[in-house]
Backbone of each chain as ProteinMPNN parsed JSONL, in Angstrom:
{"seq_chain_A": "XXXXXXXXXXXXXXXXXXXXXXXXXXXXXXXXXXXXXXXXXXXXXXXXXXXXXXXXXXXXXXXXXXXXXXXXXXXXXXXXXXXXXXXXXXXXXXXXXXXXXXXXX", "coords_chain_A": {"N_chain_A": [[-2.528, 6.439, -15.29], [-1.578, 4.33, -12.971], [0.627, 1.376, -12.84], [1.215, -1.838, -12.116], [3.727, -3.218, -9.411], [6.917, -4.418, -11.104], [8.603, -6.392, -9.098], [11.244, -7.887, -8.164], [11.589, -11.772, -7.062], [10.645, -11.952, -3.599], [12.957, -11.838, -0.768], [12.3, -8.424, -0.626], [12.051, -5.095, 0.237], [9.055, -2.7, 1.091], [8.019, 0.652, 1.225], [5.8, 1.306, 2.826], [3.465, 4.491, 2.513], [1.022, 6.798, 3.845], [-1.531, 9.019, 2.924], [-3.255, 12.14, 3.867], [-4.12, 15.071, 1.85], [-3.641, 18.622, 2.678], [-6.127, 21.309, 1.629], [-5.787, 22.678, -1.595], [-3.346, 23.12, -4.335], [-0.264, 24.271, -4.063], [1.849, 23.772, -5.238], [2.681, 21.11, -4.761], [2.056, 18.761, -6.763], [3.892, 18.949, -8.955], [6.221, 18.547, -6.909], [5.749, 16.063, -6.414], [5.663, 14.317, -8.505], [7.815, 14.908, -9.65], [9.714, 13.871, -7.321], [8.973, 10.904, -8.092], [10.405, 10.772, -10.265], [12.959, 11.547, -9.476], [13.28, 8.829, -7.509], [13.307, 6.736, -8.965], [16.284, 6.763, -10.188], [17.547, 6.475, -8.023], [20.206, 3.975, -6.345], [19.152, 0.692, -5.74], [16.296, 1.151, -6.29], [13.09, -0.885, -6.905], [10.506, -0.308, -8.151], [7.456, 1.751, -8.205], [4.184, 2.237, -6.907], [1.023, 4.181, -6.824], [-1.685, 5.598, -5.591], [-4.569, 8.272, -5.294], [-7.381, 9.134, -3.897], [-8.714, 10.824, -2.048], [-7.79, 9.181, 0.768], [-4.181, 8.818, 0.439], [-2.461, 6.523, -0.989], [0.832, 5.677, -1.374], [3.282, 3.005, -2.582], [6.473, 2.331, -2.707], [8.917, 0.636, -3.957], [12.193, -1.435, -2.78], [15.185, -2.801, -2.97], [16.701, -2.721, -0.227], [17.293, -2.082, 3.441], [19.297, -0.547, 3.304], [19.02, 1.222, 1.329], [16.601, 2.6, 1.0], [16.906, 4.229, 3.472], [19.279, 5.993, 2.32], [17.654, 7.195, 0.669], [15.925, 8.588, 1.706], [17.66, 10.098, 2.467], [18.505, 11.744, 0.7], [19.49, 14.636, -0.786], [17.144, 16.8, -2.544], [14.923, 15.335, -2.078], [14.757, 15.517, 1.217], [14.34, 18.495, 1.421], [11.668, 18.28, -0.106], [10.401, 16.641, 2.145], [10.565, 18.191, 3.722], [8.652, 20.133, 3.458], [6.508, 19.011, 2.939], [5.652, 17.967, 5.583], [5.355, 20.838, 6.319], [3.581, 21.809, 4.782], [1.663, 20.183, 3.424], [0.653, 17.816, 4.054], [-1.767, 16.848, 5.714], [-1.756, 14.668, 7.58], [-0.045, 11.518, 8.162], [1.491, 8.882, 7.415], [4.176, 6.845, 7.704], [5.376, 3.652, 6.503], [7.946, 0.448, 6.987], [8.47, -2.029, 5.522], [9.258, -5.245, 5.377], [9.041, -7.337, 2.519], [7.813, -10.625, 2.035], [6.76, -12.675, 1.169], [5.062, -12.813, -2.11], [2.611, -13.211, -4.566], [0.245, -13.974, -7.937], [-1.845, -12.868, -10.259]], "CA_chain_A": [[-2.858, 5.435, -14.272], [-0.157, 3.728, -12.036], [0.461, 0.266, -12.938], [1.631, -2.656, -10.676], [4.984, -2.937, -10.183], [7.144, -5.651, -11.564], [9.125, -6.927, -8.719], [11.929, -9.444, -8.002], [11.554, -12.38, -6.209], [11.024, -11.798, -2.507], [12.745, -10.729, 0.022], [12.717, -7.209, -0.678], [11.135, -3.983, 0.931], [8.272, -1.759, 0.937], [7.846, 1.485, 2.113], [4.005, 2.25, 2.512], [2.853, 6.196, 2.706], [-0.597, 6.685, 3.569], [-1.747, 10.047, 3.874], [-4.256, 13.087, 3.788], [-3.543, 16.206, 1.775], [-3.713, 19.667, 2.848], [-6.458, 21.91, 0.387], [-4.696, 23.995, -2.643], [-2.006, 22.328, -4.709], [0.666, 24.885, -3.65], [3.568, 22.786, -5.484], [2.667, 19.873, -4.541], [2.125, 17.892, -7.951], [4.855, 19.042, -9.838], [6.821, 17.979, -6.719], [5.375, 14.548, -6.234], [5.996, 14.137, -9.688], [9.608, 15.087, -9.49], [10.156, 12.801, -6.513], [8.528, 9.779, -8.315], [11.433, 10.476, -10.625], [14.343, 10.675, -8.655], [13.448, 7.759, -6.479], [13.446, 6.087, -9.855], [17.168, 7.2, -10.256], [18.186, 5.994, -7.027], [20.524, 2.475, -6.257], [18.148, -0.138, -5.198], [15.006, 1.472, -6.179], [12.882, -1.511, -7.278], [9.096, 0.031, -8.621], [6.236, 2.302, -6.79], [2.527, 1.812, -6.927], [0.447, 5.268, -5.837], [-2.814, 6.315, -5.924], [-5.26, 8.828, -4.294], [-8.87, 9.426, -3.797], [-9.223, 11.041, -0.616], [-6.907, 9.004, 0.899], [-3.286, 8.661, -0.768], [-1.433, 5.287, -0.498], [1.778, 5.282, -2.174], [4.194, 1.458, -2.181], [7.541, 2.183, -3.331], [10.011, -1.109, -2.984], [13.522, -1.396, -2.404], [16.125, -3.443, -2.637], [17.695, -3.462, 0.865], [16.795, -0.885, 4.201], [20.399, 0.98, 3.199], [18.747, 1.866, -0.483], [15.61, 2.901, 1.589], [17.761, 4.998, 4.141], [20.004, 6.753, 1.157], [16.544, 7.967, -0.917], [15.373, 9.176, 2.292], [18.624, 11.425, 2.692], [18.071, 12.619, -0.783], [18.987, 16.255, -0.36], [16.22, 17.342, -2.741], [13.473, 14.544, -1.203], [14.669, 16.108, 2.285], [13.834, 19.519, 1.103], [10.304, 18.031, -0.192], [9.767, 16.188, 3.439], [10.073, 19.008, 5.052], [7.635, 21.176, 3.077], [5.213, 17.698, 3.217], [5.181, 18.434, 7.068], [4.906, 22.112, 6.708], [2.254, 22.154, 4.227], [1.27, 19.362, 1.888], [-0.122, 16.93, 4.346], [-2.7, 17.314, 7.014], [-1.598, 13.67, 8.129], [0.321, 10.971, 6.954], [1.968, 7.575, 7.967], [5.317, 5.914, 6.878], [5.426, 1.654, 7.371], [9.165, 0.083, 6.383], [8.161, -3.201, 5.79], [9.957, -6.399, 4.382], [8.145, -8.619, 2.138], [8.31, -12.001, 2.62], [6.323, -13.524, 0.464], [4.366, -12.479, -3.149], [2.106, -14.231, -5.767], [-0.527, -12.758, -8.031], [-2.623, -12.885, -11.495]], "C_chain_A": [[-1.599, 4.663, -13.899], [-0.276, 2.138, -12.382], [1.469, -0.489, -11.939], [3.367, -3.22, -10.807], [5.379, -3.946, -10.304], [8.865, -5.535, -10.507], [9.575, -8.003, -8.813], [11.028, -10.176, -7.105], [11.625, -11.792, -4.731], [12.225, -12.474, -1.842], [13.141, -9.351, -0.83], [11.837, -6.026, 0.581], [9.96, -3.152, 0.603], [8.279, -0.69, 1.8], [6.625, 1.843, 1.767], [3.706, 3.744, 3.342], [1.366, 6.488, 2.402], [-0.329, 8.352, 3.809], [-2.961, 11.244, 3.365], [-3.431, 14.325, 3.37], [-4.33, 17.697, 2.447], [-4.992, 20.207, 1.986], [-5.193, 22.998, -0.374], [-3.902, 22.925, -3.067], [-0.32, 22.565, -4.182], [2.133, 24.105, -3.624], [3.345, 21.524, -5.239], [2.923, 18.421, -5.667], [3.346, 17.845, -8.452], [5.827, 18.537, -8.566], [6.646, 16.339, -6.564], [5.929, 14.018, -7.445], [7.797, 13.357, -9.889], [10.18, 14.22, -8.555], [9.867, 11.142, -6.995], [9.663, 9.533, -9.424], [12.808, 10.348, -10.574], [14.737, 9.74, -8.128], [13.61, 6.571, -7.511], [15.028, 6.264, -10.159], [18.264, 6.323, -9.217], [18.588, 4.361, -7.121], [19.117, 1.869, -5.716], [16.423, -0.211, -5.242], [14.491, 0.012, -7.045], [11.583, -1.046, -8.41], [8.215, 0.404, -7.459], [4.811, 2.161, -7.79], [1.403, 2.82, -6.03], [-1.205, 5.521, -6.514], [-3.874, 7.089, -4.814], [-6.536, 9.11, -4.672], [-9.345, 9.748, -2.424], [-7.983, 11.317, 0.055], [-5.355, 8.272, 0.111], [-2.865, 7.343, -0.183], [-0.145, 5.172, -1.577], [2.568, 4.045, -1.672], [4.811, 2.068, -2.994], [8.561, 0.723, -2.825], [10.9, -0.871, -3.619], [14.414, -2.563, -2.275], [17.004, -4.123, -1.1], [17.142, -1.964, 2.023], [17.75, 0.072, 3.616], [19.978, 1.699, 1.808], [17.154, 2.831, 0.268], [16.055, 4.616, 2.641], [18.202, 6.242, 3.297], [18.847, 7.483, 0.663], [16.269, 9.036, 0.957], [16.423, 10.782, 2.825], [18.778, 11.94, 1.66], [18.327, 13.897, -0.459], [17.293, 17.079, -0.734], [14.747, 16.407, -2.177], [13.907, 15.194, 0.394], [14.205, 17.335, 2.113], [11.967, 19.545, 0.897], [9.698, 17.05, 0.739], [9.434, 17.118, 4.015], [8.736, 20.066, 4.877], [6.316, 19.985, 2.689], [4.608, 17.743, 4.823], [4.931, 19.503, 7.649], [3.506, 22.337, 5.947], [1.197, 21.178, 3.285], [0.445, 18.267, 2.435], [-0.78, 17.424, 5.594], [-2.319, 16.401, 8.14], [-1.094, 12.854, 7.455], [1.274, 9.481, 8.064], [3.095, 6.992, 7.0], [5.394, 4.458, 7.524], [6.515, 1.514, 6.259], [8.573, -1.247, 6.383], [8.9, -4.131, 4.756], [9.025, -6.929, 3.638], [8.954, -9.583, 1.799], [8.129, -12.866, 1.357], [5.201, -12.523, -1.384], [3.442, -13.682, -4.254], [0.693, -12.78, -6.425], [-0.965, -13.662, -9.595], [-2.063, -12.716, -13.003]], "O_chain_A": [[-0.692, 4.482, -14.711], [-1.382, 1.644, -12.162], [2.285, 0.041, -11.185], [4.019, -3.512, -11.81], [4.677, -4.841, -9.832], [9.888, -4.944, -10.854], [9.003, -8.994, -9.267], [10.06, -9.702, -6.511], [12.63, -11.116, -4.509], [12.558, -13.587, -2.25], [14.13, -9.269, -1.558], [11.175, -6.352, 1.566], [10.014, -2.884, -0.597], [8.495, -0.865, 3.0], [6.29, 2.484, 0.771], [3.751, 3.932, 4.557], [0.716, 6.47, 1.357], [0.551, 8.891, 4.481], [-3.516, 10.984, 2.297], [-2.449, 14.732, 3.99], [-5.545, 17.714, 2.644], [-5.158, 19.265, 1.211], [-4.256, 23.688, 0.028], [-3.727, 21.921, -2.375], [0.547, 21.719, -3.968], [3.01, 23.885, -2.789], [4.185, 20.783, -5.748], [3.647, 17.439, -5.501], [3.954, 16.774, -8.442], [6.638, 17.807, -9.136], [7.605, 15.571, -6.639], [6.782, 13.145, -7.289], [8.453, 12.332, -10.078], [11.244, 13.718, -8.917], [10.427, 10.225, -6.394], [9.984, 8.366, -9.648], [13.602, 9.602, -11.149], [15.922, 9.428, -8.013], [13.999, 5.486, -7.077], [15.118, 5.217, -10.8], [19.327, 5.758, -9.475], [17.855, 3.531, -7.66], [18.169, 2.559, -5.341], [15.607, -0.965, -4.712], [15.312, -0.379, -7.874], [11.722, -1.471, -9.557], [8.095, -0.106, -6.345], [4.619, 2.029, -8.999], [0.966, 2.506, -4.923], [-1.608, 5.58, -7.676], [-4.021, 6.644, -3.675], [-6.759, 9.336, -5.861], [-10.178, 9.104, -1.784], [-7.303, 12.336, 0.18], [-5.448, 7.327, -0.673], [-2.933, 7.13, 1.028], [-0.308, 4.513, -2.604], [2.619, 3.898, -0.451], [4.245, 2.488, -4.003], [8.768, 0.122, -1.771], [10.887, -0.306, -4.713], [14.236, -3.289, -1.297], [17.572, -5.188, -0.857], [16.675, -0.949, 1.507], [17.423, 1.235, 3.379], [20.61, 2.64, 1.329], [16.877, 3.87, -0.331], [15.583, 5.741, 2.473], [17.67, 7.341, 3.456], [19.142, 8.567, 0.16], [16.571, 10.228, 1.008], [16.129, 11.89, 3.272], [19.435, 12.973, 1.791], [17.445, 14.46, 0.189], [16.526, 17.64, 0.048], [13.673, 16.96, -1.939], [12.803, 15.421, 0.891], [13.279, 17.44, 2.917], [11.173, 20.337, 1.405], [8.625, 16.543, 0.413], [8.42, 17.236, 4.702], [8.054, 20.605, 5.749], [5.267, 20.351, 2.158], [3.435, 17.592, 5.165], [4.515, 19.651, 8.798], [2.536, 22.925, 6.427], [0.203, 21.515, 2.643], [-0.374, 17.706, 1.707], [-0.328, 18.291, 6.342], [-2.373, 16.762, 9.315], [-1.288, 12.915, 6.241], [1.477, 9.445, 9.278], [2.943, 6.736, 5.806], [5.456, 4.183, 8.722], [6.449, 2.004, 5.131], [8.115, -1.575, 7.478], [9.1, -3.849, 3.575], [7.945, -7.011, 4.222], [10.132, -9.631, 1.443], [8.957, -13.52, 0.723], [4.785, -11.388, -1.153], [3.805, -14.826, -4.529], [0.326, -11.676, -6.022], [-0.53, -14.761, -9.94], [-2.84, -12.751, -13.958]]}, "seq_chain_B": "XXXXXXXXXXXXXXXXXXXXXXXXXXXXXXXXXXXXXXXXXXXXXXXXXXXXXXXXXXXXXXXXXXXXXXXXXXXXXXXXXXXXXXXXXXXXXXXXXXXXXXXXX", "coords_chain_B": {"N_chain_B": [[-14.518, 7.915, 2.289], [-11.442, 6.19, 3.14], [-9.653, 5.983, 5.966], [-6.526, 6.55, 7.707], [-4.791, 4.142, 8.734], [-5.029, 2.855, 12.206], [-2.539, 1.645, 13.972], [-0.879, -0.891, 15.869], [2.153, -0.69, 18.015], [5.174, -1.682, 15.771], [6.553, -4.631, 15.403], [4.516, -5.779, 12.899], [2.047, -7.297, 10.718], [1.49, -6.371, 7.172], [-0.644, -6.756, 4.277], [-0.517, -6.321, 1.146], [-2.385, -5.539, -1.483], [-2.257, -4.823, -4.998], [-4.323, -4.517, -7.493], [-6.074, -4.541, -10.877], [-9.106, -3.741, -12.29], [-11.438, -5.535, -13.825], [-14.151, -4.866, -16.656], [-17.381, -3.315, -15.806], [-19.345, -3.858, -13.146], [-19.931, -6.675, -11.536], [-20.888, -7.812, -9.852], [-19.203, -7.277, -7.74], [-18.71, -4.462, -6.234], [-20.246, -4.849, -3.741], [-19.58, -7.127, -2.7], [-17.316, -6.431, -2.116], [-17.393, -4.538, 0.214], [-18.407, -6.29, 1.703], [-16.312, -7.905, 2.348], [-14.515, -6.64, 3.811], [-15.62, -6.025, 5.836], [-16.294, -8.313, 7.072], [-13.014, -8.997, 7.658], [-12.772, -7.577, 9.451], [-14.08, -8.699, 11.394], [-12.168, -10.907, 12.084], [-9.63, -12.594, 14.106], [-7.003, -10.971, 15.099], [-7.107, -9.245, 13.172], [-5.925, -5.559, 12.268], [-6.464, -3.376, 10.936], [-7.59, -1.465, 7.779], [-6.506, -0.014, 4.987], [-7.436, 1.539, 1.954], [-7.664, 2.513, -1.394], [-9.126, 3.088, -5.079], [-7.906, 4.259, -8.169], [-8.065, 4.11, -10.857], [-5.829, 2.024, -10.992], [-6.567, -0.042, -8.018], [-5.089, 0.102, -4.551], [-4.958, -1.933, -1.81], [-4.296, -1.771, 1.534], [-4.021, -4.287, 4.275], [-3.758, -4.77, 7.717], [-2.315, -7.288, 9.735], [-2.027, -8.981, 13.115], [-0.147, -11.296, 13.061], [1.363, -13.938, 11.053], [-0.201, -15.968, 11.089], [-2.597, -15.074, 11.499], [-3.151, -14.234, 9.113], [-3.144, -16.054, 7.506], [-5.652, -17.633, 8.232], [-7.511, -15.76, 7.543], [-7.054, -16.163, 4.73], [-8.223, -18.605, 4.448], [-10.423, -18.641, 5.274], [-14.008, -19.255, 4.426], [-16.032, -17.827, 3.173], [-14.584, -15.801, 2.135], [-12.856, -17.108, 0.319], [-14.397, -17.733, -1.47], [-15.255, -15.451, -2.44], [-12.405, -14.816, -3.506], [-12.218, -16.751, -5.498], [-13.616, -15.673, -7.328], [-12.887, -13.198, -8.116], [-10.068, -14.262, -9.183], [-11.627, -15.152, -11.57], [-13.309, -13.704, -12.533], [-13.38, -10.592, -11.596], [-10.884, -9.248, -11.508], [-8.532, -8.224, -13.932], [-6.008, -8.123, -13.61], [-3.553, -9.103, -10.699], [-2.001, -8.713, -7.616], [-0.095, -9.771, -4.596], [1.25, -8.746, -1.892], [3.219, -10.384, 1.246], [4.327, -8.869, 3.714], [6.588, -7.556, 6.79], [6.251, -5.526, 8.817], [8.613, -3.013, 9.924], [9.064, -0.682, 10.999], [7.78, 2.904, 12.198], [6.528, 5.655, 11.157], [4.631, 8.886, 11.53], [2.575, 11.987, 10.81]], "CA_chain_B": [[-12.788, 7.777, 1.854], [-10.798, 5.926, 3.919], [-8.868, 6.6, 6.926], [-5.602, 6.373, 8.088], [-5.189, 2.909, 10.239], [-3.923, 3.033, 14.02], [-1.758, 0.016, 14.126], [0.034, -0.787, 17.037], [3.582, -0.573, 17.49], [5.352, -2.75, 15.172], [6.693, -5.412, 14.392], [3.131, -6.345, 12.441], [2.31, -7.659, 8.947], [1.26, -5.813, 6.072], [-1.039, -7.612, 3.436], [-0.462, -5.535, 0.407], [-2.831, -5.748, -2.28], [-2.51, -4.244, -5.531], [-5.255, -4.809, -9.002], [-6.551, -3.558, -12.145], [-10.293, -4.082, -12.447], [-12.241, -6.015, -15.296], [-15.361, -3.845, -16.578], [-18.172, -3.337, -14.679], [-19.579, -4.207, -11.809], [-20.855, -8.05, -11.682], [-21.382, -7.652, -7.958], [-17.523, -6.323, -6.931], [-19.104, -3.274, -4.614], [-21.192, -5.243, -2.564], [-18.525, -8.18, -2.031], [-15.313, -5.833, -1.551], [-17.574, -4.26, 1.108], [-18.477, -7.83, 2.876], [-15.314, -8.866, 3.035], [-13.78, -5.421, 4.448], [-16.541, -6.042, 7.543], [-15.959, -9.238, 7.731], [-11.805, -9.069, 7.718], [-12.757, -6.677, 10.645], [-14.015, -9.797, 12.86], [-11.022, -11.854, 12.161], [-8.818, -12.242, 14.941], [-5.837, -10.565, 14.422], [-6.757, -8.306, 12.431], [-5.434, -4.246, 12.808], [-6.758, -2.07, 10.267], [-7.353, -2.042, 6.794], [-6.369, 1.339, 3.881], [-7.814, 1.286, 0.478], [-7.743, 3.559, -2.154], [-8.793, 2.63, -5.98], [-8.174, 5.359, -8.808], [-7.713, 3.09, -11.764], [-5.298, 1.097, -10.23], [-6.485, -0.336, -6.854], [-4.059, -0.046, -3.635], [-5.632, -2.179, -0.722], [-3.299, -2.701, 2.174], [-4.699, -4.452, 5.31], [-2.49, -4.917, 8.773], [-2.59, -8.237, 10.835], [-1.12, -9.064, 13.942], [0.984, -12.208, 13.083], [0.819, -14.509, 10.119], [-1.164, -17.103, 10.845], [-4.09, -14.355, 11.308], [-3.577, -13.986, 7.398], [-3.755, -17.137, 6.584], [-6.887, -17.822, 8.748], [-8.114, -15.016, 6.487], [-6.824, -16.474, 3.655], [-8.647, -19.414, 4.421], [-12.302, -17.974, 5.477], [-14.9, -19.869, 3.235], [-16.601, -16.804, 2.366], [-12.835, -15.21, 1.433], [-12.42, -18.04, -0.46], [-15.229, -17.65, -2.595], [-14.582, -13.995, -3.36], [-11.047, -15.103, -3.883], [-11.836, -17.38, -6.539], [-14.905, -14.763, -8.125], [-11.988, -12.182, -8.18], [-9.329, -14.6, -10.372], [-12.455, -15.871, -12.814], [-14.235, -12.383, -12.685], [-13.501, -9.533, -11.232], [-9.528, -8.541, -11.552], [-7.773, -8.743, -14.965], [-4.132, -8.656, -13.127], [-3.459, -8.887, -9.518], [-0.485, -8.777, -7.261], [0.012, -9.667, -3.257], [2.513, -9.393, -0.805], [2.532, -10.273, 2.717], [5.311, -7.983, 4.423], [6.494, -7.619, 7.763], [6.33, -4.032, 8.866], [9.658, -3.182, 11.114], [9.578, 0.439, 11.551], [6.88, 2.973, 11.521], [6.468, 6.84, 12.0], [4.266, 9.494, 11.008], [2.554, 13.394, 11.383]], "C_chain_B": [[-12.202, 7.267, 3.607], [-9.801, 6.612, 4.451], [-7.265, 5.893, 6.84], [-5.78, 4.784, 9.117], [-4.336, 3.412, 11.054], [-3.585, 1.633, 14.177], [-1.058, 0.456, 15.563], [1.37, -0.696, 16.761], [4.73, -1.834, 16.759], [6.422, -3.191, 16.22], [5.349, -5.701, 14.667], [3.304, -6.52, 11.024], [1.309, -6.694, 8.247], [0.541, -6.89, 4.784], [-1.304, -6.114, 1.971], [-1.037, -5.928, -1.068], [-3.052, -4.79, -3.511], [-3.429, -4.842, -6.998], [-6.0, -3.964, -9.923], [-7.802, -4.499, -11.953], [-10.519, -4.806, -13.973], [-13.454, -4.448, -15.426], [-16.307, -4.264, -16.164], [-18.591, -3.919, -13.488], [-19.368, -5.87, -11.01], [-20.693, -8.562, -10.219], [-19.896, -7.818, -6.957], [-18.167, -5.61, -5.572], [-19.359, -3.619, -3.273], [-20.281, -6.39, -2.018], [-17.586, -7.831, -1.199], [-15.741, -5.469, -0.214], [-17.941, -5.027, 2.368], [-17.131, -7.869, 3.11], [-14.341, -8.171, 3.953], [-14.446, -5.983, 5.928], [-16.309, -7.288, 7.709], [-14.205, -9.763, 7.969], [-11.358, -8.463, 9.156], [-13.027, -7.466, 12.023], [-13.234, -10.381, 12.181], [-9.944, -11.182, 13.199], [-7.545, -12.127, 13.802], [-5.866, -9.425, 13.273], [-6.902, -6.8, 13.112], [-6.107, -3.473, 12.501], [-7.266, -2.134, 8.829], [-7.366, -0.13, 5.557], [-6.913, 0.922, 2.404], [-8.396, 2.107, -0.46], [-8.106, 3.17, -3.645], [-8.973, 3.989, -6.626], [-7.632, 4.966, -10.108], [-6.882, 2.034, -11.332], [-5.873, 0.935, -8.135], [-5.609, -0.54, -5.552], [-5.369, -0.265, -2.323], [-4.802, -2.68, 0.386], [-4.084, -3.295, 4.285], [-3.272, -4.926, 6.323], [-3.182, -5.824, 9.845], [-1.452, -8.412, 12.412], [0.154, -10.475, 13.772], [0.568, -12.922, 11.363], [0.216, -15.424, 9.814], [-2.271, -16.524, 10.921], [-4.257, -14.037, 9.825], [-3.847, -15.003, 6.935], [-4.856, -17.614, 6.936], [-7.59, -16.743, 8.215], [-8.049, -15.677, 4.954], [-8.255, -17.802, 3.339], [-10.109, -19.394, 4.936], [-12.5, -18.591, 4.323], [-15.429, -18.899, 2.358], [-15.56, -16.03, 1.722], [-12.634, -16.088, 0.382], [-13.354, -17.803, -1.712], [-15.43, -16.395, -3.356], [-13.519, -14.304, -3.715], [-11.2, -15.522, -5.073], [-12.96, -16.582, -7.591], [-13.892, -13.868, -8.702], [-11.07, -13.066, -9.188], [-10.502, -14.769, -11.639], [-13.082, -14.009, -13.079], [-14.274, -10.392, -12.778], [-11.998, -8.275, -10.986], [-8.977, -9.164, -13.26], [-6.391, -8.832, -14.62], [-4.478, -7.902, -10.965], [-1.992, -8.689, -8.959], [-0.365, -8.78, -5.511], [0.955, -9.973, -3.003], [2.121, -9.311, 0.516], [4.136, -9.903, 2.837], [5.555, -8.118, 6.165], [7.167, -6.638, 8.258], [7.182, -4.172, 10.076], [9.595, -1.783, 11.61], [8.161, 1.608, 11.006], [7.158, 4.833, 12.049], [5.421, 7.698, 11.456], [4.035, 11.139, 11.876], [1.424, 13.462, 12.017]], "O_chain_B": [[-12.425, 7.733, 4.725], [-9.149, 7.51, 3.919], [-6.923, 4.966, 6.106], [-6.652, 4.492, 9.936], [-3.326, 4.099, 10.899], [-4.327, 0.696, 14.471], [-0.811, 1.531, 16.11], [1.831, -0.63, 15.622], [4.978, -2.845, 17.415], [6.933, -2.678, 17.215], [4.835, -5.862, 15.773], [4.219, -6.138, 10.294], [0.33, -6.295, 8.878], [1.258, -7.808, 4.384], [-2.137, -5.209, 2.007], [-0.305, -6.563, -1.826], [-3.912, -3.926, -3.342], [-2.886, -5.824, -7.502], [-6.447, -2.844, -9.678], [-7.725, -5.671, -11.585], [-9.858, -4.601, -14.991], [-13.57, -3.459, -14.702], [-16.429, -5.48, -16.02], [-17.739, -4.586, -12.901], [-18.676, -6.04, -10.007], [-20.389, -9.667, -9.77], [-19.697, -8.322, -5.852], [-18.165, -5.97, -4.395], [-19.021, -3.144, -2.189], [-20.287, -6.544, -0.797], [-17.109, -8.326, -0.178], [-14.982, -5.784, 0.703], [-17.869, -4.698, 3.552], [-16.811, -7.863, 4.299], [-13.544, -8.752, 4.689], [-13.78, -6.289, 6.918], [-16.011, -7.47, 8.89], [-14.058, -10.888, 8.445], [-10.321, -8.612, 9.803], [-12.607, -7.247, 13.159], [-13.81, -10.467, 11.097], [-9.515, -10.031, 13.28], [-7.202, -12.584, 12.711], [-4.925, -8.897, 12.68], [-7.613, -6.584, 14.094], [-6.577, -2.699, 13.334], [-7.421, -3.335, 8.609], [-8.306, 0.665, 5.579], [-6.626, -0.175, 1.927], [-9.584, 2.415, -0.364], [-7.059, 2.601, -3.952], [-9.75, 4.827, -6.17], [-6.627, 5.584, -10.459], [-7.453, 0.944, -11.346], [-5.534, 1.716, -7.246], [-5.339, -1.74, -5.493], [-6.242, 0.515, -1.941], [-4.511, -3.876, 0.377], [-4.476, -2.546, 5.179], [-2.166, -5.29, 5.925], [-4.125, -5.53, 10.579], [-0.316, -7.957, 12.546], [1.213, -10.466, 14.4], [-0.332, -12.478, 10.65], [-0.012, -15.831, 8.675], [-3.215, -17.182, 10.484], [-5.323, -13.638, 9.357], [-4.673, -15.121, 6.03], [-5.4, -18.197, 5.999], [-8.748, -16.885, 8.609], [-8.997, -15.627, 4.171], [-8.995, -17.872, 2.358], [-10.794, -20.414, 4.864], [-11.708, -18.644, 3.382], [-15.384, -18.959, 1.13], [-15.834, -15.604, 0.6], [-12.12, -15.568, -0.608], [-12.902, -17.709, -2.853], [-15.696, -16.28, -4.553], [-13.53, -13.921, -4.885], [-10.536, -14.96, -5.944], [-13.046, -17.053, -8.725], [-14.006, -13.726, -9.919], [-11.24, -12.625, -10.325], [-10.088, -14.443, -12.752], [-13.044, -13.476, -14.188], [-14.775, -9.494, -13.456], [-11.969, -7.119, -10.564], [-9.06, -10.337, -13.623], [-5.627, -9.552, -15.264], [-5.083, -7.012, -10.368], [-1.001, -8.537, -9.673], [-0.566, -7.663, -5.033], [1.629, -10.926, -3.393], [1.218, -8.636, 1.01], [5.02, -10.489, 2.212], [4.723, -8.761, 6.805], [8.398, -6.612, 8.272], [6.951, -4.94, 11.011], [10.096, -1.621, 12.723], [7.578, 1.466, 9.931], [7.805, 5.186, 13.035], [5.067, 7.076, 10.455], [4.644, 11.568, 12.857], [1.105, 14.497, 12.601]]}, "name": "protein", "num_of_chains": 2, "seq": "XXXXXXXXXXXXXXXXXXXXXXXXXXXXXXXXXXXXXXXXXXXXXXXXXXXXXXXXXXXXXXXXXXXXXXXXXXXXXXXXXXXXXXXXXXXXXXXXXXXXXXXXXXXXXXXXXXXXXXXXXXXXXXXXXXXXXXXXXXXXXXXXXXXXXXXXXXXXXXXXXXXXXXXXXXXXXXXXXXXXXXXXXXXXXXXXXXXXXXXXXXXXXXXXXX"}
């Protein structure tokens, strides 16, 4: 189970990924997987927050847009975009968003 | 299972809600689902995604930020609000964001 992530102080970023998979696994896990640990790797990565039932929502947050930018030129996460738009999602949505503000429990 | 939202074109806000449940029910289902329909008449509001699969990811999309806090501040919000710290979440976590860039498939 995905637990919540332990962010700085705002400002930082989110990138929210909604989306609908394809049927079949056809690689998919073992890459999701693998991407949840490179992006962990990466400068600026802050903590992600995913889960699916249907529909998927993954929150990864970021340090700054250029740490956001950089993961996204990832050679091997470009390799697993492009086979996310050839086969892995039916549909899917990326939102860059700042956050401003946080509080919580 | 929820959909994808159709937001307009940003700049819009992001209300990003993530929580771990308490156990059972003690009338969660029937609230989460009031306050979804009623978040739906609040001006200003876009859309709303929500996925739980042990961890809860609920992210709703307003048009500015005083339409969140005129959510925030709904009586009946309020009173789930405060059912949810005494009752119904053992850890929470919100951010309000402000979505700059958006694309999808």
């Amino acid at each position: 189970m995905s637990d919540i992530a332990s962010t700085p102080r705002p400002p930082y970023y989110a990138v929210i990924f909604s989306s609908h998979r394809t049927e079949g696994d056809n690689g998919y896990a073992e890459m999701a997987d693998r991407m949840v640990d490179l992006a962990a790797l990466q400068p600026g990565f802050l903590g992600i927050e995913s889960v699916r039932d249907g529909l998927g929502l993954t929150v990864s947050y970021w340090d700054s847009v250029g740490a956001i930018r950089d993961w996204k030129r990832n050679a091997e996460h470009q390799v697993a975009q492009e086979r996310g738009r050839s086969a892995w999602y039916s549909g899917f949505k990326v939102r860059i968003a700042r956050v401003e503000r946080d509080y919580g429990l």
